[in-house]
C-alpha positions in Angstrom: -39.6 -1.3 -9.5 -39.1 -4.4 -7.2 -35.6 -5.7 -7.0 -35.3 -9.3 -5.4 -32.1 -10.5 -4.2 -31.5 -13.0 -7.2 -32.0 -9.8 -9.4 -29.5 -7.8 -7.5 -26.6 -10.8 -7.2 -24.4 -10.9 -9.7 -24.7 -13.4 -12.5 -21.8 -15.7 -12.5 -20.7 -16.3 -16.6 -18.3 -18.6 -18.2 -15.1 -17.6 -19.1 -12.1 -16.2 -17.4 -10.9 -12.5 -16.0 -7.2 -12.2 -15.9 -5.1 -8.9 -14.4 -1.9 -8.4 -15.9 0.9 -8.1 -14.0 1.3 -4.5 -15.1 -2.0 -3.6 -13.2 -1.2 -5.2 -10.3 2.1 -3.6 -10.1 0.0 0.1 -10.8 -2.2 -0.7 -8.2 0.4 -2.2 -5.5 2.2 0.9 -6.1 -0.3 3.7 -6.1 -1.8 2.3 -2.9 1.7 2.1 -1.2 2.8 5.7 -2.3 -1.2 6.5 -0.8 0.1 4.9 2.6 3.8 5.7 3.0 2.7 9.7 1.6 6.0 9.5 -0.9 5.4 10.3 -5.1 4.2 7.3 -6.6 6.8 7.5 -9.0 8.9 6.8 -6.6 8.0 3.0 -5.7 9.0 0.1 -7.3 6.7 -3.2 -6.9 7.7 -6.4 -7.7 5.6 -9.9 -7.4 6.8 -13.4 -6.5 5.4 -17.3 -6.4 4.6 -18.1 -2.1 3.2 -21.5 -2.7 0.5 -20.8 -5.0 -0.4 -16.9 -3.8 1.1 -13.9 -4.5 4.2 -11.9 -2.6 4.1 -8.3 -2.9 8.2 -6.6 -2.5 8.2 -3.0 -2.4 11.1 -1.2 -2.4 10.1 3.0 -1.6 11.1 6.1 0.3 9.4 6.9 3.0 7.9 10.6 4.2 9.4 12.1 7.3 9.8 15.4 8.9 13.2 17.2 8.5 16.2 16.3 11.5 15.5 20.4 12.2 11.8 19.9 13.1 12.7 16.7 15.2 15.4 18.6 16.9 13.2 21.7 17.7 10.1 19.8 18.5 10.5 16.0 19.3 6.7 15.0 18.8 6.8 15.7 15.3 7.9 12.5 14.8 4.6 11.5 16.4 3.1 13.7 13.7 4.5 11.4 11.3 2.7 8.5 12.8 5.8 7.5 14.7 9.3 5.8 13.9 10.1 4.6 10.5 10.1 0.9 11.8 6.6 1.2 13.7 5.3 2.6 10.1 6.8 0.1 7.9 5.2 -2.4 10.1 1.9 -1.1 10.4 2.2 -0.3 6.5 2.4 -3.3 5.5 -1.1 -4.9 6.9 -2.8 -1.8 5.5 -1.2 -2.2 1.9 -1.7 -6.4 2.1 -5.6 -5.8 2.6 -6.0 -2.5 0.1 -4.2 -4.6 -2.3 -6.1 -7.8 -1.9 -9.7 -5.5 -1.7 -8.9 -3.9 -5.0 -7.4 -6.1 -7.1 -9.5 -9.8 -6.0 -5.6 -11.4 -5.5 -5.2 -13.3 -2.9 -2.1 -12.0 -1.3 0.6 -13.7 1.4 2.8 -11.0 2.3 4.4 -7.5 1.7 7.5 -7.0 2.1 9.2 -3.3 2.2 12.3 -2.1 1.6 13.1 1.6 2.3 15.1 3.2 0.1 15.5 6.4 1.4 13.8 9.1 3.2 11.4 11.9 1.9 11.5 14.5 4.0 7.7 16.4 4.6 6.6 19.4 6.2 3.5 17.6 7.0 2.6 14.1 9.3 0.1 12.7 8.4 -3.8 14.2 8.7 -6.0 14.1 11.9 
């Protein structure tokens, strides 16, 4: 079978596709909890109007090794993929584009609160 490029585009049809909120929260949250390695029961999404897109606030714990292990071995904060600020930072492009890639929204900004702290024998996987 022969499969031409019209054939393999998608047909465009009338009408209109709407996410509920509901999803986007499920999804904002599942991929944060995915980044940030904490329970994804544990993150709370919330969505807001930045002239005419859409502002993703998180508010989550975040994983990180116990004050022990940093005091007995320094780079395991390192292991972690660094200090809780550096993270937070770097989370937020990752979950912004994850977000976006799943859900179609277009998105502004994320914005992350942490809550608290989670602490994990494990950083995070080489």
């Amino acid at each position: 079978m022969i499969v031409t490029a019209a054939a393999a585009a998608p047909q465009r049809l009338a009408g209109h596709n709407r996410i509920s909120t509901q999803a986007l929260t499920s999804t904002a949250c599942a991929v944060a909890a995915e980044v940030l390695r904490v329970p994804v029961r544990e993150v709370r999404a919330s969505w807001f109007d930045d002239a005419g897109l859409l502002a993703l606030s998180l508010a989550t714990p975040i994983a990180m090794p116990s004050l022990d292990r940093v005091a007995a071995d320094p780079a395991a904060v390192e292991m972690f993929g660094g200090s809780v600020e550096g993270r937070v930072h770097r989370a937020k492009g990752v979950i912004l584009e994850r977000v976006a890639q799943l859900s179609g929204s277009r998105l502004s900004r994320v914005d992350i609160r942490v809550t608290g702290a989670r602490v994990s024998e494990r950083g995070r996987t080489q």
